[in-house]
PDB file with one MODEL, atoms N, CA, C and O in Angstrom:
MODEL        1
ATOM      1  N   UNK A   1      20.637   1.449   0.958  1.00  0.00           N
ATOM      2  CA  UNK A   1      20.079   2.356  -0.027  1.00  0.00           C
ATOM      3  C   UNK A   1      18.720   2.859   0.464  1.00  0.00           C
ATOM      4  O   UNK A   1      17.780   2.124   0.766  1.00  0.00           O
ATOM      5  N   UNK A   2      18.723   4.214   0.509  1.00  0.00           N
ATOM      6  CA  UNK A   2      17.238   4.867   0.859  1.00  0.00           C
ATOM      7  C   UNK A   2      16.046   4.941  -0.553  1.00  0.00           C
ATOM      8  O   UNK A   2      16.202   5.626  -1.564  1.00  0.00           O
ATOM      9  N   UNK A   3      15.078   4.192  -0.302  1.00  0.00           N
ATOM     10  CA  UNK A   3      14.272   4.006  -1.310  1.00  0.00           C
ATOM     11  C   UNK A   3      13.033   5.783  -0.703  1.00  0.00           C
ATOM     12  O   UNK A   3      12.743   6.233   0.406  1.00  0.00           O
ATOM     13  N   UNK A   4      12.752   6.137  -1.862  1.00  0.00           N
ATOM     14  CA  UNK A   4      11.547   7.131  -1.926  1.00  0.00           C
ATOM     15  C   UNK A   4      10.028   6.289  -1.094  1.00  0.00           C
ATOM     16  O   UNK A   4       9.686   5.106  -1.101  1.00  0.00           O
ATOM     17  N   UNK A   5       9.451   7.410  -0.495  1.00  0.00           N
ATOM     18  CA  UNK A   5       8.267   6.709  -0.103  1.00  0.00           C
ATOM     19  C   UNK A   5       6.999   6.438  -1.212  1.00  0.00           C
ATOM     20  O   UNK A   5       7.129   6.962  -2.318  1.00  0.00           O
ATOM     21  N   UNK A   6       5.612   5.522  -0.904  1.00  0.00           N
ATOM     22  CA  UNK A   6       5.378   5.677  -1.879  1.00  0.00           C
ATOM     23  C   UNK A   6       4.253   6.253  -1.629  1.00  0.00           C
ATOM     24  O   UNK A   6       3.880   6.146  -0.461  1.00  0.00           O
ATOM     25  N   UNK A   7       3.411   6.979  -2.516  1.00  0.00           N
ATOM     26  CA  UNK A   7       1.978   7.498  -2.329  1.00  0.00           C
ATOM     27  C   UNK A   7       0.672   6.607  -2.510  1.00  0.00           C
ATOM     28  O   UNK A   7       0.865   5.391  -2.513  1.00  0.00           O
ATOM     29  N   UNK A   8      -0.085   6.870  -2.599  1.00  0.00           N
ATOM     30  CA  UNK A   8      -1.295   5.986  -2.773  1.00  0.00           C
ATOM     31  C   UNK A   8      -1.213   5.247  -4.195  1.00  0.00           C
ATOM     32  O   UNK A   8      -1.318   4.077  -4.562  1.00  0.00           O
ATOM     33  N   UNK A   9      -0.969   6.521  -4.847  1.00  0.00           N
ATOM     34  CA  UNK A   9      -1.133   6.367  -6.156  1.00  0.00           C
ATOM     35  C   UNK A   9      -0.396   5.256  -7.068  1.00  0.00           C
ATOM     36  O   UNK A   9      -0.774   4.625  -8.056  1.00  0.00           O
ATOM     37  N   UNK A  10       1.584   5.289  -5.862  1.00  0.00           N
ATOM     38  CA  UNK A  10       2.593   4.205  -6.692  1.00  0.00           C
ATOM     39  C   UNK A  10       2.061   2.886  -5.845  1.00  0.00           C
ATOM     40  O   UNK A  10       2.662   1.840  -6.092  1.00  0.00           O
ATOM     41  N   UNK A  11       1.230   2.843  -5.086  1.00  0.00           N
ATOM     42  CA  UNK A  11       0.846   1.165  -4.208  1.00  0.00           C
ATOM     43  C   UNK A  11      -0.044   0.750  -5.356  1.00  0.00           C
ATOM     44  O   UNK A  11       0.166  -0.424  -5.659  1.00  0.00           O
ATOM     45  N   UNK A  12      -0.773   1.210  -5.935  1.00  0.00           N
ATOM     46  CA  UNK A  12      -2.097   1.263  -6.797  1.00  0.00           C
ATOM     47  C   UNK A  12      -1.520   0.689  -7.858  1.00  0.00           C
ATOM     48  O   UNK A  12      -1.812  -0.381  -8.392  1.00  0.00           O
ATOM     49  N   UNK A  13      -0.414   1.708  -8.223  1.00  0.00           N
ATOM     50  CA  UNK A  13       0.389   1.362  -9.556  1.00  0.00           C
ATOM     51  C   UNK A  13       0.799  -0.311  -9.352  1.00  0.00           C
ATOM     52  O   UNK A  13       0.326  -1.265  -9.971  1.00  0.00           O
ATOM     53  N   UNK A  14       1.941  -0.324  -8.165  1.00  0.00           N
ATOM     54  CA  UNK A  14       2.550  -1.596  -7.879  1.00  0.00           C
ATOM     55  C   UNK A  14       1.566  -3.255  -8.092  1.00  0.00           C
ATOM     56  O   UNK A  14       1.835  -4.365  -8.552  1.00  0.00           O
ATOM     57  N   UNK A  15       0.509  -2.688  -7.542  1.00  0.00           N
ATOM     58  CA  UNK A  15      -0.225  -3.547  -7.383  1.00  0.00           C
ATOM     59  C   UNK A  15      -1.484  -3.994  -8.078  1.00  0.00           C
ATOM     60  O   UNK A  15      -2.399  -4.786  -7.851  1.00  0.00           O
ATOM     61  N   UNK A  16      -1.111  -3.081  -9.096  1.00  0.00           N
ATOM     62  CA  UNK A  16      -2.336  -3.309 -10.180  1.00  0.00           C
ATOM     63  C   UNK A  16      -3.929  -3.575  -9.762  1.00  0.00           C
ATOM     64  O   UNK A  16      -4.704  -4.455 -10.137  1.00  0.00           O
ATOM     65  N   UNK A  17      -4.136  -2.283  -8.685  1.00  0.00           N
ATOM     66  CA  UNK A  17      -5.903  -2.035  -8.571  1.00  0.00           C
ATOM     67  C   UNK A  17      -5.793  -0.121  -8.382  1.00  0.00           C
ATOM     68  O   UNK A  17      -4.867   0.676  -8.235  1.00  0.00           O
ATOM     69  N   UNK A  18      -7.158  -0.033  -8.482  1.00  0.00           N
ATOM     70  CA  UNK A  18      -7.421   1.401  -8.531  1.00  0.00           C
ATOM     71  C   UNK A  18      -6.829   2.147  -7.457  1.00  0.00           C
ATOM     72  O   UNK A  18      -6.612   1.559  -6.398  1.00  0.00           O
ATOM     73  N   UNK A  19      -6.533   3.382  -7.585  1.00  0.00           N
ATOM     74  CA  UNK A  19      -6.240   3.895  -6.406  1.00  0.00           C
ATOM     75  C   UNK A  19      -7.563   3.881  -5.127  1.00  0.00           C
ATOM     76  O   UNK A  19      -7.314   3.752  -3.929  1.00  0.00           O
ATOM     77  N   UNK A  20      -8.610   4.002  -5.557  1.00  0.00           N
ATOM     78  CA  UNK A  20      -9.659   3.989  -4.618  1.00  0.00           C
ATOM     79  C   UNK A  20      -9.906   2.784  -3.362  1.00  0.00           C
ATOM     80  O   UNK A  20     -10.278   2.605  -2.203  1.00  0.00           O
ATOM     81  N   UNK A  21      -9.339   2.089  -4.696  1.00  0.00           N
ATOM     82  CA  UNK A  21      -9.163   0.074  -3.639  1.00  0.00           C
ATOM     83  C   UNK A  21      -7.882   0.322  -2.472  1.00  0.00           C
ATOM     84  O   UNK A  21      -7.748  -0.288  -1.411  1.00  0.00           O
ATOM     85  N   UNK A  22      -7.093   1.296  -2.964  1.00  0.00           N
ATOM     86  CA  UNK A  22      -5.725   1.382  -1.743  1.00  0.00           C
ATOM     87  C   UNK A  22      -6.754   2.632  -0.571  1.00  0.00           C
ATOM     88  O   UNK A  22      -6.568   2.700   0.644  1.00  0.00           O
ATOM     89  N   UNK A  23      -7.446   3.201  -1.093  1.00  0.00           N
ATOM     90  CA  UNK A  23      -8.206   4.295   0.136  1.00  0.00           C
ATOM     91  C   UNK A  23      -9.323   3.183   1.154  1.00  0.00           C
ATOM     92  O   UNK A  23      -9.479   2.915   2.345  1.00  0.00           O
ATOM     93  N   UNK A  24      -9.693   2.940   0.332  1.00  0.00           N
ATOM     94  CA  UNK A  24     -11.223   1.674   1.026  1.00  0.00           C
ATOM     95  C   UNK A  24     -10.224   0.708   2.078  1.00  0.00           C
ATOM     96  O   UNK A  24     -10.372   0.780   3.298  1.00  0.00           O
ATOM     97  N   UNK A  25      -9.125  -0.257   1.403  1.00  0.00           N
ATOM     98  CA  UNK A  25      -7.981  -0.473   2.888  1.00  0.00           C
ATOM     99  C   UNK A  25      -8.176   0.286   3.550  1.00  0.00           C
ATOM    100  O   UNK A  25      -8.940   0.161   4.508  1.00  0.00           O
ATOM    101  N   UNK A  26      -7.646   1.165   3.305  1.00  0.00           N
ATOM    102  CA  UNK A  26      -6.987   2.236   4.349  1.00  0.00           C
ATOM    103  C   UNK A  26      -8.121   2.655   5.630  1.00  0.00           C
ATOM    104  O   UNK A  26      -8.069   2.752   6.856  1.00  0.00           O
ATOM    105  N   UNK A  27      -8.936   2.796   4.780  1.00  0.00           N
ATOM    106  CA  UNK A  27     -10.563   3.517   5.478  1.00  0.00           C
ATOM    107  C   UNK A  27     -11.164   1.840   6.661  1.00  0.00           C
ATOM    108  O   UNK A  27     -11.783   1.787   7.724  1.00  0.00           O
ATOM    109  N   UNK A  28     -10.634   0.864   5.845  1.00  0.00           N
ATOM    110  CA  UNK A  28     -11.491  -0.387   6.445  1.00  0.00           C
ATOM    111  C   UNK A  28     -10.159  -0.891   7.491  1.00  0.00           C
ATOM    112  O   UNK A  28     -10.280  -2.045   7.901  1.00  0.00           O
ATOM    113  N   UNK A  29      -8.949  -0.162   7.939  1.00  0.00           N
ATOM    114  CA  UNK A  29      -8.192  -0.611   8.378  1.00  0.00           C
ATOM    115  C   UNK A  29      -7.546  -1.782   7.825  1.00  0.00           C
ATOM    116  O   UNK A  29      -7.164  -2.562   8.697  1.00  0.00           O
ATOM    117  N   UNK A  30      -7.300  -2.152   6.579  1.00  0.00           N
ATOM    118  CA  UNK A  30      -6.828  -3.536   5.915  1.00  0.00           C
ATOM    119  C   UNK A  30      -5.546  -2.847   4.762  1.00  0.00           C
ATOM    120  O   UNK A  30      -5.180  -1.672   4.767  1.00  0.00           O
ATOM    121  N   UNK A  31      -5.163  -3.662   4.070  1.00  0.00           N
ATOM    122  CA  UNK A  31      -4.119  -3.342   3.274  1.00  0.00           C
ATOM    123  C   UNK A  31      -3.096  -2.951   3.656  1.00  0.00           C
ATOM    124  O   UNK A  31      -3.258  -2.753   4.860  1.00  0.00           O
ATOM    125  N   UNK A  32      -1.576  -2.573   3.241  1.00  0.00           N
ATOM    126  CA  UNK A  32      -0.564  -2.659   3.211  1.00  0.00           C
ATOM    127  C   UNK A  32      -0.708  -1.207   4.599  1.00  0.00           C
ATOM    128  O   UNK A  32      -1.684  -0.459   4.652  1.00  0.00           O
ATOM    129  N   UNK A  33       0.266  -1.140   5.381  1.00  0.00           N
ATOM    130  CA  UNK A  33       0.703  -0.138   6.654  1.00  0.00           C
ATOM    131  C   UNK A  33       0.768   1.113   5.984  1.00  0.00           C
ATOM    132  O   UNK A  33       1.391   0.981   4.931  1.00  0.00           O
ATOM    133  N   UNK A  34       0.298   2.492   6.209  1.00  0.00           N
ATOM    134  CA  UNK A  34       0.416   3.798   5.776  1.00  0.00           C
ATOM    135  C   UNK A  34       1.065   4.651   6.992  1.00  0.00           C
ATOM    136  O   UNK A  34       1.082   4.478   8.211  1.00  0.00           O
ATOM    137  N   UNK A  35       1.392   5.270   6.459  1.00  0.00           N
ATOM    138  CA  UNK A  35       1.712   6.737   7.529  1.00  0.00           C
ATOM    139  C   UNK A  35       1.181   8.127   7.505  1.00  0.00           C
ATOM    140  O   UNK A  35       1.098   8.260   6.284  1.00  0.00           O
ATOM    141  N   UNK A  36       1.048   8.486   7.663  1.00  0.00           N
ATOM    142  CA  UNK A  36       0.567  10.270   7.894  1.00  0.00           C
ATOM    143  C   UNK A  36       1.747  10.774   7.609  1.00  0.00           C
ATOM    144  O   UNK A  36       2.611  10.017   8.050  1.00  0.00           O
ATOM    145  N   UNK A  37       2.308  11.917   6.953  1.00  0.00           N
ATOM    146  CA  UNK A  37       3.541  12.768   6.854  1.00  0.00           C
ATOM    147  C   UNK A  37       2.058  14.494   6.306  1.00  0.00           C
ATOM    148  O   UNK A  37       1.436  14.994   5.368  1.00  0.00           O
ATOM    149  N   UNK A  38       2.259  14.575   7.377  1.00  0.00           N
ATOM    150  CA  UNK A  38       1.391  16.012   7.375  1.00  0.00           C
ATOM    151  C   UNK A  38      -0.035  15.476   7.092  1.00  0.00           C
ATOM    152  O   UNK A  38      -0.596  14.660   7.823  1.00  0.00           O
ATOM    153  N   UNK A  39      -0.650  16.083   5.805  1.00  0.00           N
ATOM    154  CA  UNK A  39      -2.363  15.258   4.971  1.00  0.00           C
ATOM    155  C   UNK A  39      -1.758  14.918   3.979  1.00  0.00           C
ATOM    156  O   UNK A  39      -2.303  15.182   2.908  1.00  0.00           O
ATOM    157  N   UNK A  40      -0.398  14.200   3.950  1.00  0.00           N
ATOM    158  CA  UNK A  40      -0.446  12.810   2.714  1.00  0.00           C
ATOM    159  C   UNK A  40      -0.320  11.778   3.857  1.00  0.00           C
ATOM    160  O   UNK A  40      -0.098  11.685   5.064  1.00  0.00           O
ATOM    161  N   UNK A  41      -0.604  11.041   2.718  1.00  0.00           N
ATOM    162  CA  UNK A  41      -0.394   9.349   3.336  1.00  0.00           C
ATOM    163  C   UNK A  41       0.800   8.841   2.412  1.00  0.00           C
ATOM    164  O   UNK A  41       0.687   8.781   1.187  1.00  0.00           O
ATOM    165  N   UNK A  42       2.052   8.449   3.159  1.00  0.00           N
ATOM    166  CA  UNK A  42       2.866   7.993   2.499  1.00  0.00           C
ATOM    167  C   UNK A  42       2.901   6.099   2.768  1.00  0.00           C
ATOM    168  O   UNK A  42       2.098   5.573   3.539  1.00  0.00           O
ATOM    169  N   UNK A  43       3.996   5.250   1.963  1.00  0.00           N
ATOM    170  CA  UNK A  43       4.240   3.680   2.077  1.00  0.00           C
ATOM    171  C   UNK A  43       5.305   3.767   2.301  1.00  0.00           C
ATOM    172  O   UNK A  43       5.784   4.897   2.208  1.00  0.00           O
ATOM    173  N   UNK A  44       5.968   2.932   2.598  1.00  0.00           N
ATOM    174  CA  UNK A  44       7.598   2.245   2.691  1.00  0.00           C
ATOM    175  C   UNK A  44       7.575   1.287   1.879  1.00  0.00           C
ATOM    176  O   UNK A  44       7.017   0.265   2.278  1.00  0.00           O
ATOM    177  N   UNK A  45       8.188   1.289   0.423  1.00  0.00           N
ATOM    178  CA  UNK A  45       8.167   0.142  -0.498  1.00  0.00           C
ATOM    179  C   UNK A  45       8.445  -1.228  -0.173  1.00  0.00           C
ATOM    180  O   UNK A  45       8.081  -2.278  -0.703  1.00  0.00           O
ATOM    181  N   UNK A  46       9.214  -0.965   0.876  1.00  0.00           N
ATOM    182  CA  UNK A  46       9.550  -2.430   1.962  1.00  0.00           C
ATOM    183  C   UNK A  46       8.498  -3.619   2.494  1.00  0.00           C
ATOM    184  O   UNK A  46       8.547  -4.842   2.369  1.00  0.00           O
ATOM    185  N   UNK A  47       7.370  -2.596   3.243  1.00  0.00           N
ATOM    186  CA  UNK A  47       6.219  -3.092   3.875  1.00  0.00           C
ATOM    187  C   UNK A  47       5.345  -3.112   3.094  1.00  0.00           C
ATOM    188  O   UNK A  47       4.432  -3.849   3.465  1.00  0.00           O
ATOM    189  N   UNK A  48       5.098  -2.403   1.685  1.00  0.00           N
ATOM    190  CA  UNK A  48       4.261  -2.633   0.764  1.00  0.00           C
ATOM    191  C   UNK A  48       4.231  -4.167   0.338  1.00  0.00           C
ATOM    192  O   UNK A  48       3.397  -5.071   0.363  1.00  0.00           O
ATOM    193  N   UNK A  49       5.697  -3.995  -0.108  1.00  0.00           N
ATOM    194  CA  UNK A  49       6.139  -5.478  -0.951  1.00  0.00           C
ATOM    195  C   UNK A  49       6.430  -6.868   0.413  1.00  0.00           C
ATOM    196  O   UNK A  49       6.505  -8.077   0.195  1.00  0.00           O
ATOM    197  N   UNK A  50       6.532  -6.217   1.652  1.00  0.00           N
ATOM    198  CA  UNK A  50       6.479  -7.572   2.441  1.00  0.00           C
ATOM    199  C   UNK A  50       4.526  -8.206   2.671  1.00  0.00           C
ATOM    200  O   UNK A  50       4.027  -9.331   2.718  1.00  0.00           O
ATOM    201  N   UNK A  51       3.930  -6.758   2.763  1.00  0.00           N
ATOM    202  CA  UNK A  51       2.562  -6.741   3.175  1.00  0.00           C
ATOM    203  C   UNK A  51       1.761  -8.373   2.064  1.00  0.00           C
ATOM    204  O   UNK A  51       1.077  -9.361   2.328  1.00  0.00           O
ATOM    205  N   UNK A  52       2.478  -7.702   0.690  1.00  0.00           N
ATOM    206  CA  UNK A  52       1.735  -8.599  -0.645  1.00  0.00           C
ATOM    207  C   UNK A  52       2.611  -9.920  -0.505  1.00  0.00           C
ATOM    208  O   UNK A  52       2.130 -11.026  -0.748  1.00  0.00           O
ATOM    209  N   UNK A  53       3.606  -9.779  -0.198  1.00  0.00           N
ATOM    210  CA  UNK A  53       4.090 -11.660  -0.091  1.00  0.00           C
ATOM    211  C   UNK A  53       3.521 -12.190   1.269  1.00  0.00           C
ATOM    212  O   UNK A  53       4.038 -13.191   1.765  1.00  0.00           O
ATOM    213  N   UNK A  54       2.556 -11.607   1.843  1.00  0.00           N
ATOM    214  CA  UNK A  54       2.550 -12.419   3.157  1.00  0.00           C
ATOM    215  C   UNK A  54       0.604 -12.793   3.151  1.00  0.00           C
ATOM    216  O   UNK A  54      -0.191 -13.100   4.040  1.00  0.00           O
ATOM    217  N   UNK A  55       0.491 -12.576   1.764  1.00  0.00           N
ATOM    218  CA  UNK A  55      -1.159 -12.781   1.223  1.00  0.00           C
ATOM    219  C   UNK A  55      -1.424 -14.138   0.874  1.00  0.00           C
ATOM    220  O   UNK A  55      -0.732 -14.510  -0.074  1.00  0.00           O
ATOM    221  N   UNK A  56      -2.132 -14.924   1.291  1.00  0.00           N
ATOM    222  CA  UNK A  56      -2.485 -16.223   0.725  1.00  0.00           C
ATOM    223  C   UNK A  56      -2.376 -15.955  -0.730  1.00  0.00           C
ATOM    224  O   UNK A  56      -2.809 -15.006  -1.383  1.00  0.00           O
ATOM    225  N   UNK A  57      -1.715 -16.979  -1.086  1.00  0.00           N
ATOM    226  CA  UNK A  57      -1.674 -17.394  -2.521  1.00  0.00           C
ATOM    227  C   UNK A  57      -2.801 -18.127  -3.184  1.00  0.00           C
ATOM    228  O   UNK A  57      -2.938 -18.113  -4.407  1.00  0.00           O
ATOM    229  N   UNK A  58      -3.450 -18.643  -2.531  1.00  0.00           N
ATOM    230  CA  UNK A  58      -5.081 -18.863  -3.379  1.00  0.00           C
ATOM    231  C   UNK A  58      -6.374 -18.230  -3.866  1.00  0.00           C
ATOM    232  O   UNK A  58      -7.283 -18.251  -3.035  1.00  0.00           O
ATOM    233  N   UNK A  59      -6.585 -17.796  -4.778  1.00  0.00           N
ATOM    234  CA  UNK A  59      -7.554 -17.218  -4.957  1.00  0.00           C
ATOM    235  C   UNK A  59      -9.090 -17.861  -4.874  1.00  0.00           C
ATOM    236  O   UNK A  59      -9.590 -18.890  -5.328  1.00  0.00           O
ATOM    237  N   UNK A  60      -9.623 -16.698  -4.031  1.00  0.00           N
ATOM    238  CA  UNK A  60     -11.413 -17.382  -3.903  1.00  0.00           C
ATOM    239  C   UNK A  60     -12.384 -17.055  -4.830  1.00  0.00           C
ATOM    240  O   UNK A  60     -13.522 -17.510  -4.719  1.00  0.00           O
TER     241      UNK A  60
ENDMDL
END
């Protein structure tokens, strides 16, 4: 099944922080893998959702 890509905006959604917190990753090289598709930045819901299970589970 081909899943839709996602934008900044549905990682933000998924993951319950601002969209600005998914740009500051992006900008600091950290957070879930992006792509370029022209001047969007698209996700692969795949690597989004593998990116967040592969996060320490303890909070500091």
């Amino acid at each position: 099944m081909i899943r839709n890509l996602w934008s900044p905006q549905d990682v933000a959604s998924y993951l319950g922080v601002p969209v600005g917190t998914v740009y500051q990753w992006r900008s600091r090289g950290g957070g879930p893998p992006g792509r370029r598709v022209g001047k969007h930045v698209r996700y692969k819901p795949d690597e989004v959702e593998r990116w967040f299970a592969d996060l320490p589970e303890e909070v500091i």
